[in-house]
LOVO-723723 format. One record per residue: residue number from 0; x, y, z of N, C-alpha, C in turn; residue in three letters. Coordinates in Angstrom, 2 decimals. Layout:
<filums>
<nr: NUM&n.u: X&n.v: Y&n.w: Z&ca.u: X&ca.v: Y&ca.w: Z&c.u: X&c.v: Y&c.w: Z&rest: ALA>
...
</filums>
This chain:
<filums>
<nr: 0&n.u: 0.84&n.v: -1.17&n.w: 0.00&ca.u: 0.00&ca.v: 0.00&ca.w: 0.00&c.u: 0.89&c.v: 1.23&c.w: 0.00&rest: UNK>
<nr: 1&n.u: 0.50&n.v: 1.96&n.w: -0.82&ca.u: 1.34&ca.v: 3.37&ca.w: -0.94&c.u: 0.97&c.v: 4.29&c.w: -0.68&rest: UNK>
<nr: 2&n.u: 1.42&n.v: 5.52&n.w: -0.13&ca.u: 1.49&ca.v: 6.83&ca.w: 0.55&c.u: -0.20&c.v: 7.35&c.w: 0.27&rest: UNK>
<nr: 3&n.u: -0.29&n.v: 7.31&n.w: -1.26&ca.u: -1.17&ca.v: 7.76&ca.w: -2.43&c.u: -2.69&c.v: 6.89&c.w: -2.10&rest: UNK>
<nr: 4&n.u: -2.86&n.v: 5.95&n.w: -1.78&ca.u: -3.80&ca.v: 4.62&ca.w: -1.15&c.u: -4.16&c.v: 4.90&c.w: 0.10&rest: UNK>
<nr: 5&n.u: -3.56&n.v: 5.49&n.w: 0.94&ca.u: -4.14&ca.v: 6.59&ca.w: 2.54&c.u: -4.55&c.v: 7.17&c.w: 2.29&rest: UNK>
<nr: 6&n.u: -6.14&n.v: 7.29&n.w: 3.11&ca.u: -7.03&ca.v: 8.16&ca.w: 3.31&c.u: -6.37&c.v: 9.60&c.w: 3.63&rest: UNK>
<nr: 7&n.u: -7.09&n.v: 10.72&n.w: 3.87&ca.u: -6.62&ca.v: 11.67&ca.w: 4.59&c.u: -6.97&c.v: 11.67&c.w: 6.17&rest: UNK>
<nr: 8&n.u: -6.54&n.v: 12.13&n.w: 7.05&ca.u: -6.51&ca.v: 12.17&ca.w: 8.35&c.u: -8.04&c.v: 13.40&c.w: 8.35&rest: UNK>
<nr: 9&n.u: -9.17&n.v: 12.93&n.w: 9.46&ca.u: -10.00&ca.v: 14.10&ca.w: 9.31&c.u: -9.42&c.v: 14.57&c.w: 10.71&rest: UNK>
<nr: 10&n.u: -9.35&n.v: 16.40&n.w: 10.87&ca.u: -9.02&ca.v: 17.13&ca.w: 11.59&c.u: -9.06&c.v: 16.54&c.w: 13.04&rest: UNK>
<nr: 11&n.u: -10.02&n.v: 16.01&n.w: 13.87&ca.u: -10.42&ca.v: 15.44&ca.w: 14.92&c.u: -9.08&c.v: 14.29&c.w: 15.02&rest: UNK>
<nr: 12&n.u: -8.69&n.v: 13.17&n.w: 14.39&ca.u: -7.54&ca.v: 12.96&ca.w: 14.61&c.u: -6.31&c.v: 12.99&c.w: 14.42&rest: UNK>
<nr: 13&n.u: -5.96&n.v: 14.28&n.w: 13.26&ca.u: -4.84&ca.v: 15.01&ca.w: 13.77&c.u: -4.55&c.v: 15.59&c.w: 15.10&rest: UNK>
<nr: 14&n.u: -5.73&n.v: 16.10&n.w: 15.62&ca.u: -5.68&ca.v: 16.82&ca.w: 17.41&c.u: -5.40&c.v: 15.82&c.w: 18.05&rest: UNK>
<nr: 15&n.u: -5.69&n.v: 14.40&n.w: 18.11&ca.u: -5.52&ca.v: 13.32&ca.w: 19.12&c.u: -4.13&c.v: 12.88&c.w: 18.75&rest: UNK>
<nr: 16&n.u: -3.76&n.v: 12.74&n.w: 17.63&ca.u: -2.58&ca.v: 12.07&ca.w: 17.31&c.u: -1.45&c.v: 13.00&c.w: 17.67&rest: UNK>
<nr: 17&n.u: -1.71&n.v: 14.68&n.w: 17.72&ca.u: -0.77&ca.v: 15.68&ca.w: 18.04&c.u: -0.89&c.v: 15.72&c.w: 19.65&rest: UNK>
<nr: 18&n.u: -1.69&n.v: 15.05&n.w: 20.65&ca.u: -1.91&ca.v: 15.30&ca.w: 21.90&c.u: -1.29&c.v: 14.17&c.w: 21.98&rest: UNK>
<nr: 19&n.u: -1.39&n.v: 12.73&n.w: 21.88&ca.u: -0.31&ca.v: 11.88&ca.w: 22.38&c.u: 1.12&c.v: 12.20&c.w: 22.13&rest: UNK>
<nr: 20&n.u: 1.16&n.v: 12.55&n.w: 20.83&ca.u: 2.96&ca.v: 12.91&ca.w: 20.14&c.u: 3.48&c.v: 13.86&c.w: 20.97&rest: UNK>
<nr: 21&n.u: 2.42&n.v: 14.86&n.w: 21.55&ca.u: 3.08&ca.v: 15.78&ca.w: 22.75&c.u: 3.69&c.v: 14.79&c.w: 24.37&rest: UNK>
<nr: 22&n.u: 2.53&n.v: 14.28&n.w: 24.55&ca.u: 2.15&ca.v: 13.60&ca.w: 25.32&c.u: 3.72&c.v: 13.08&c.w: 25.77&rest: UNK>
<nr: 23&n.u: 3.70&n.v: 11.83&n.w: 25.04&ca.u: 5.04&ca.v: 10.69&ca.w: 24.55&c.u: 6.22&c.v: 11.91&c.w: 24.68&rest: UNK>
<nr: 24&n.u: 6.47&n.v: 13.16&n.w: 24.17&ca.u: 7.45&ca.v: 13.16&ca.w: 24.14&c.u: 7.86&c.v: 14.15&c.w: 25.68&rest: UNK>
<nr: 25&n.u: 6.94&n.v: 14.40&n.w: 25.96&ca.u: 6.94&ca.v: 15.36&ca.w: 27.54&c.u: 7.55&c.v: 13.73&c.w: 28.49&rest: UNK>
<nr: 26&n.u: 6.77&n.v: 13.00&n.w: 27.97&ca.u: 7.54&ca.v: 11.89&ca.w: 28.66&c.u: 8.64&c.v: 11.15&c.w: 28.99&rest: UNK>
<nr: 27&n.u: 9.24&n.v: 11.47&n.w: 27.57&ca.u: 10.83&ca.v: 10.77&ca.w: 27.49&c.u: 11.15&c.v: 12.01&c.w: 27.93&rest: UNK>
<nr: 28&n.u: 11.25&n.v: 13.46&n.w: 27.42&ca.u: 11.89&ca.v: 14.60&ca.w: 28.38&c.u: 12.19&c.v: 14.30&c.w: 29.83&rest: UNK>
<nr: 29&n.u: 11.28&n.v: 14.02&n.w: 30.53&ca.u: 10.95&ca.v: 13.75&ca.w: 31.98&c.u: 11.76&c.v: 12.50&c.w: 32.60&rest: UNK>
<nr: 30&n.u: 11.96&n.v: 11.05&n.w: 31.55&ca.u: 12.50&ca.v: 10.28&ca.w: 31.39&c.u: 14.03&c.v: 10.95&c.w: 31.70&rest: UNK>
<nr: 31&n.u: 14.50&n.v: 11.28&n.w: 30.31&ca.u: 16.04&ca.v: 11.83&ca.w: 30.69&c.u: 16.22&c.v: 13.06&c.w: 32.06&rest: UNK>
<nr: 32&n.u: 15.42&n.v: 13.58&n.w: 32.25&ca.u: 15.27&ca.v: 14.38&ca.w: 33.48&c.u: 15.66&c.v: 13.57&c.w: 34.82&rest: UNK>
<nr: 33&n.u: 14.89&n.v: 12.19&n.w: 34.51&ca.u: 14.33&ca.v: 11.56&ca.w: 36.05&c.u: 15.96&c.v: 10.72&c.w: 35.65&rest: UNK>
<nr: 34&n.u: 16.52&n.v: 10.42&n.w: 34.69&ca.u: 17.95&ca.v: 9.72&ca.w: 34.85&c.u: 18.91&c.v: 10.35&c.w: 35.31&rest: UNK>
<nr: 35&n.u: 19.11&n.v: 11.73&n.w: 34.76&ca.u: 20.44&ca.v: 12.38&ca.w: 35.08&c.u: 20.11&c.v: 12.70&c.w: 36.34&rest: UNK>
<nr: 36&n.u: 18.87&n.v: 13.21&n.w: 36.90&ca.u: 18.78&ca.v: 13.45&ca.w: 38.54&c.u: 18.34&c.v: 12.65&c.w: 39.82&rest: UNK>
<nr: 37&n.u: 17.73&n.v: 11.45&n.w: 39.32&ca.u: 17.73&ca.v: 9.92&ca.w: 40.05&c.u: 16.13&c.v: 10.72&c.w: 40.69&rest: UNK>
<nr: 38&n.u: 15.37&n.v: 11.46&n.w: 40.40&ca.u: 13.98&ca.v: 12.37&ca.w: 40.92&c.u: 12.86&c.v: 11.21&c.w: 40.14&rest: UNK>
<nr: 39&n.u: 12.80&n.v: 10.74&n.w: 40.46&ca.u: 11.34&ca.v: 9.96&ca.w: 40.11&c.u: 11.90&c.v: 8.95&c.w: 39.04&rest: UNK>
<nr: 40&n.u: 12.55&n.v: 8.16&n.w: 38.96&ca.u: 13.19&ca.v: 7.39&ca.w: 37.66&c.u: 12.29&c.v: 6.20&c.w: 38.03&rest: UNK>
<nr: 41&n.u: 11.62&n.v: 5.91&n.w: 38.79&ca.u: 10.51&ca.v: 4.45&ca.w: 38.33&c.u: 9.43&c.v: 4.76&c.w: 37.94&rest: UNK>
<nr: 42&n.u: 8.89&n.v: 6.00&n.w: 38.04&ca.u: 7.79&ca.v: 6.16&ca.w: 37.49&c.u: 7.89&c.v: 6.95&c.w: 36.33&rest: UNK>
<nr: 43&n.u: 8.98&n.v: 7.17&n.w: 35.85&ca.u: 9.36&ca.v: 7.98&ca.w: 34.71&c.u: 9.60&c.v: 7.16&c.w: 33.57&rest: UNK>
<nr: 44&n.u: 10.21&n.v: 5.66&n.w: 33.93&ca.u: 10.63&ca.v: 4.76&ca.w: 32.91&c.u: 9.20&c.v: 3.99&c.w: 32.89&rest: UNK>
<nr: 45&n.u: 8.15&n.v: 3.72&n.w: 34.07&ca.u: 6.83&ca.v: 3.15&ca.w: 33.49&c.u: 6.01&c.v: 4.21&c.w: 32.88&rest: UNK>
<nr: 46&n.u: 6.36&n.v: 5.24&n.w: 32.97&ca.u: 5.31&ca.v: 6.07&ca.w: 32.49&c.u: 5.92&c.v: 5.96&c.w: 30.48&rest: UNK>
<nr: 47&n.u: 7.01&n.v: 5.88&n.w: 30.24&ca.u: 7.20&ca.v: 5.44&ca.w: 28.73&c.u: 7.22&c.v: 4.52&c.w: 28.66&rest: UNK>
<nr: 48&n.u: 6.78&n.v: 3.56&n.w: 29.09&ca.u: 7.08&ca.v: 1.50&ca.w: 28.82&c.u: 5.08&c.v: 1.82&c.w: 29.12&rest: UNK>
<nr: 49&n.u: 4.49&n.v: 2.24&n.w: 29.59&ca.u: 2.88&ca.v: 2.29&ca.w: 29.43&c.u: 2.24&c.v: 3.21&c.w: 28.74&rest: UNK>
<nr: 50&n.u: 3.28&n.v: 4.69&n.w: 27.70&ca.u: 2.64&ca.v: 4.76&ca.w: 26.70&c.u: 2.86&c.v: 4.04&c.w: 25.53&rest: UNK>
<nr: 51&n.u: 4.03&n.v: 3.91&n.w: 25.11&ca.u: 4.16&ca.v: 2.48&ca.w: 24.18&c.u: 2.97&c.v: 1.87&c.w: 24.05&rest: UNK>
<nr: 52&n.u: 3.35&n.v: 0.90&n.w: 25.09&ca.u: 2.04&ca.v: -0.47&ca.w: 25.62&c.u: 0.76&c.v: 0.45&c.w: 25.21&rest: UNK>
<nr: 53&n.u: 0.42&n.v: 0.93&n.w: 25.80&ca.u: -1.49&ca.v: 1.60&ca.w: 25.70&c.u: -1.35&c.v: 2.18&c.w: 24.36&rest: UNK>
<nr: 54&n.u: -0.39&n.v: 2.82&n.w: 23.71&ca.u: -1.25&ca.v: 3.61&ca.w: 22.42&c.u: -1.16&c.v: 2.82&c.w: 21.17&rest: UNK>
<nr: 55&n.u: -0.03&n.v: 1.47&n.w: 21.69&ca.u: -0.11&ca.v: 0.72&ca.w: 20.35&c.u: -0.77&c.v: -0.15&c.w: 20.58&rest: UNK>
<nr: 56&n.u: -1.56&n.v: -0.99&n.w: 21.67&ca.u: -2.88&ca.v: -1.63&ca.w: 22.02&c.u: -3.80&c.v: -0.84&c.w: 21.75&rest: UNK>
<nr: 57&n.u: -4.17&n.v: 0.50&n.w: 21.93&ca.u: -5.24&ca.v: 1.04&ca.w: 21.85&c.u: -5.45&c.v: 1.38&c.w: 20.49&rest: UNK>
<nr: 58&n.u: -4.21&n.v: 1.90&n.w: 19.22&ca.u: -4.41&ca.v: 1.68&ca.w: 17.94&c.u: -4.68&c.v: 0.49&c.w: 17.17&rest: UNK>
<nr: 59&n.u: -4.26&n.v: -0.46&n.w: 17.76&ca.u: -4.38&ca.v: -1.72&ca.w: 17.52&c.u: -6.18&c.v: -2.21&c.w: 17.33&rest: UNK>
<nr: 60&n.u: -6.83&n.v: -1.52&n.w: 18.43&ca.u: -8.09&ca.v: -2.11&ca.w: 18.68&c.u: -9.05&c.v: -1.44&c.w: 18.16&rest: UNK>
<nr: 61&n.u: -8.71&n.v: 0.32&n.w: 18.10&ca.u: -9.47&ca.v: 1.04&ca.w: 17.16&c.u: -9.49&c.v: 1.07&c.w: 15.74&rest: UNK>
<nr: 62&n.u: -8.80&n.v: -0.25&n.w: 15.16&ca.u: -8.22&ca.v: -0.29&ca.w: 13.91&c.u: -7.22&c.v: 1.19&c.w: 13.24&rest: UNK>
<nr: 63&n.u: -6.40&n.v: 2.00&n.w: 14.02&ca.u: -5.73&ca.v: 2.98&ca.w: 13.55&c.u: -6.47&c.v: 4.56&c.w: 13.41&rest: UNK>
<nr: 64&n.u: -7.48&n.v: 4.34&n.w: 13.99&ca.u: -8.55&ca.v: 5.78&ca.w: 14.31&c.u: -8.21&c.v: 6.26&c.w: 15.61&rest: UNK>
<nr: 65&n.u: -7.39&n.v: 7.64&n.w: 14.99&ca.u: -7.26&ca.v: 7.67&ca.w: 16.25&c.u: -8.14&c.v: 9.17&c.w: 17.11&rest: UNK>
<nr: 66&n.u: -9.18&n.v: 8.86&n.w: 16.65&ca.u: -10.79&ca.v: 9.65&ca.w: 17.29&c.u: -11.26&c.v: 8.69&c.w: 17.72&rest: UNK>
<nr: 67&n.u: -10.76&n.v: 7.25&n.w: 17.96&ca.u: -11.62&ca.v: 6.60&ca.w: 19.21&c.u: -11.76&c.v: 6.81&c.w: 19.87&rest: UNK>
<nr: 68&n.u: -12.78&n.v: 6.52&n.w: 20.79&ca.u: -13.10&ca.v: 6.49&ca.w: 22.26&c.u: -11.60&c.v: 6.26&c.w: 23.03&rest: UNK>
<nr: 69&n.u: -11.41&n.v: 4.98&n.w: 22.63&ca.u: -10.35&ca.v: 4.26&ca.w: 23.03&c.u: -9.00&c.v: 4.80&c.w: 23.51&rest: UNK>
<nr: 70&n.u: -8.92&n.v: 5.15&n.w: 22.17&ca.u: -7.34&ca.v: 6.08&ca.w: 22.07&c.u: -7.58&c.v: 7.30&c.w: 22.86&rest: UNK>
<nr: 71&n.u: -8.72&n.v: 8.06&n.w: 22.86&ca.u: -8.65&ca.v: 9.28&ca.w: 23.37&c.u: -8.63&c.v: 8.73&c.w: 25.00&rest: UNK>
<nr: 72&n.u: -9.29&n.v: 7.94&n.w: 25.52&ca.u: -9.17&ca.v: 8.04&ca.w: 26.84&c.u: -7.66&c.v: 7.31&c.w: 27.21&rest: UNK>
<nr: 73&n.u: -7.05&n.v: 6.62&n.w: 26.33&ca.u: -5.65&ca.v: 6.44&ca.w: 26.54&c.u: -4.93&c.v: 8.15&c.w: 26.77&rest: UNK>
<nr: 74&n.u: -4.92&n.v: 8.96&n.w: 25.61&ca.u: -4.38&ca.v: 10.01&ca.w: 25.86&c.u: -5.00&c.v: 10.76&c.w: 27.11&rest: UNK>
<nr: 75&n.u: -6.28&n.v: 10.82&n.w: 27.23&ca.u: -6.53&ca.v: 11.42&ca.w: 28.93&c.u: -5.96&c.v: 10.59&c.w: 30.13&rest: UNK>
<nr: 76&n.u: -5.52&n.v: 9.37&n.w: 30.00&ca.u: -5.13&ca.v: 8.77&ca.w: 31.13&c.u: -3.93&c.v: 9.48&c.w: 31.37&rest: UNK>
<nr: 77&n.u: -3.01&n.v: 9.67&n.w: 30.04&ca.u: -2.07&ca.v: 10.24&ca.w: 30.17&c.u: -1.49&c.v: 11.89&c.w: 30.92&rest: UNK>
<nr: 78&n.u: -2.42&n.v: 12.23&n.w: 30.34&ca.u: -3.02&ca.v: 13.84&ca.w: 31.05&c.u: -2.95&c.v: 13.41&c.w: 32.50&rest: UNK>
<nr: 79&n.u: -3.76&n.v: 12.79&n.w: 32.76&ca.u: -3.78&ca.v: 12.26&ca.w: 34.13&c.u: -2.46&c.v: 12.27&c.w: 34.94&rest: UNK>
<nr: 80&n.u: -1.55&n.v: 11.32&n.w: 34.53&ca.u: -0.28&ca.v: 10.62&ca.w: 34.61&c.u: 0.49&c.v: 12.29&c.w: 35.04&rest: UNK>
<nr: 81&n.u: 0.36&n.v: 12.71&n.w: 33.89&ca.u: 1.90&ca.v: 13.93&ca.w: 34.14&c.u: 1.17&c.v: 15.09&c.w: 34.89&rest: UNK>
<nr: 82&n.u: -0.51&n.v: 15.33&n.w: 35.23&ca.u: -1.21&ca.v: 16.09&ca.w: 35.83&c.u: -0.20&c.v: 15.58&c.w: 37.32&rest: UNK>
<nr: 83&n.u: -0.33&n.v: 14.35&n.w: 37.79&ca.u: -0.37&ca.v: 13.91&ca.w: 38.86&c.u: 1.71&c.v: 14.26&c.w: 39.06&rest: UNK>
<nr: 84&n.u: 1.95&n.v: 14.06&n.w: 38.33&ca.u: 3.95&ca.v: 14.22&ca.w: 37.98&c.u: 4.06&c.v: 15.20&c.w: 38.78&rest: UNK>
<nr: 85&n.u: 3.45&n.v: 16.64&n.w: 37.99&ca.u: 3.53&ca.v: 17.85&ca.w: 37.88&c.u: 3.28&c.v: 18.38&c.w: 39.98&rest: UNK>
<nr: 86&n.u: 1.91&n.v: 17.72&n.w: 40.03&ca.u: 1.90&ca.v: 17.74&ca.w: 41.49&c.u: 2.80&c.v: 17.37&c.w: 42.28&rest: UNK>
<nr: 87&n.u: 3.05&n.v: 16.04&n.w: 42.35&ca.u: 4.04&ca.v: 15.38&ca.w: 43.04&c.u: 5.41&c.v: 16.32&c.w: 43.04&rest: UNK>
<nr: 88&n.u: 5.48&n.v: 17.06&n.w: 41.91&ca.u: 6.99&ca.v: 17.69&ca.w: 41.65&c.u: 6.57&c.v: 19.35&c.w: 43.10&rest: UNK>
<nr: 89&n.u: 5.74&n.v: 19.51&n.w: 42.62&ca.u: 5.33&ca.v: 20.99&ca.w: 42.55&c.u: 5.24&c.v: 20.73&c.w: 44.55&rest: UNK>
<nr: 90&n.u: 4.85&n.v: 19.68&n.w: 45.12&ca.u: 4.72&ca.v: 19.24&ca.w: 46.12&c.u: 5.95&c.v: 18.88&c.w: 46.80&rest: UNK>
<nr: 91&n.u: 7.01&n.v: 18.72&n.w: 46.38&ca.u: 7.91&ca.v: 18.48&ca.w: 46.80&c.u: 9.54&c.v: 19.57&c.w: 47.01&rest: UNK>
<nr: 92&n.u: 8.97&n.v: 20.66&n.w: 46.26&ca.u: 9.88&ca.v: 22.07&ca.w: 45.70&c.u: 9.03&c.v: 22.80&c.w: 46.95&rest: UNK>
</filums>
């Protein structure tokens, strides 16, 4: 299948697919953060070993839509995840 044989993306999941890609990468940031300063490094290395896992299970199941239900509440879990980071950090400064 070639480039040309893909649908176009409708707007609704470009926004989801640009909110995990943020998502994922605030994560590995935080990742190399939580290595060089030893500040949260177990929940920094599951928090990228469980977006992996969840967004390629959750694409997996929405057949690659990623305006599912599915996927989107994967990316709010995530919200969740670094909501709760952000505290923990902000709680501890």
């Amino acid at each position: 299948m070639t480039q040309q044989d893909l649908p176009p993306l409708a707007p609704a999941q470009k926004r989801w697919a640009l909110a995990a890609a943020l998502l994922f990468l605030v994560a590995v940031g935080f990742l190399g953060f939580a290595l060089n300063t030893g500040i949260l490094r177990p929940f920094a290395i599951g928090w990228v070993a469980l977006q992996i896992f969840g967004f390629v299970g959750a694409l997996k199941f929405a057949r690659g839509d990623f305006a599912h239900p599915l996927f989107k509440s994967q990316v709010m879990l995530h919200v969740i995840a670094l909501l709760l980071a952000m505290l923990v950090l902000a709680r501890a400064l």
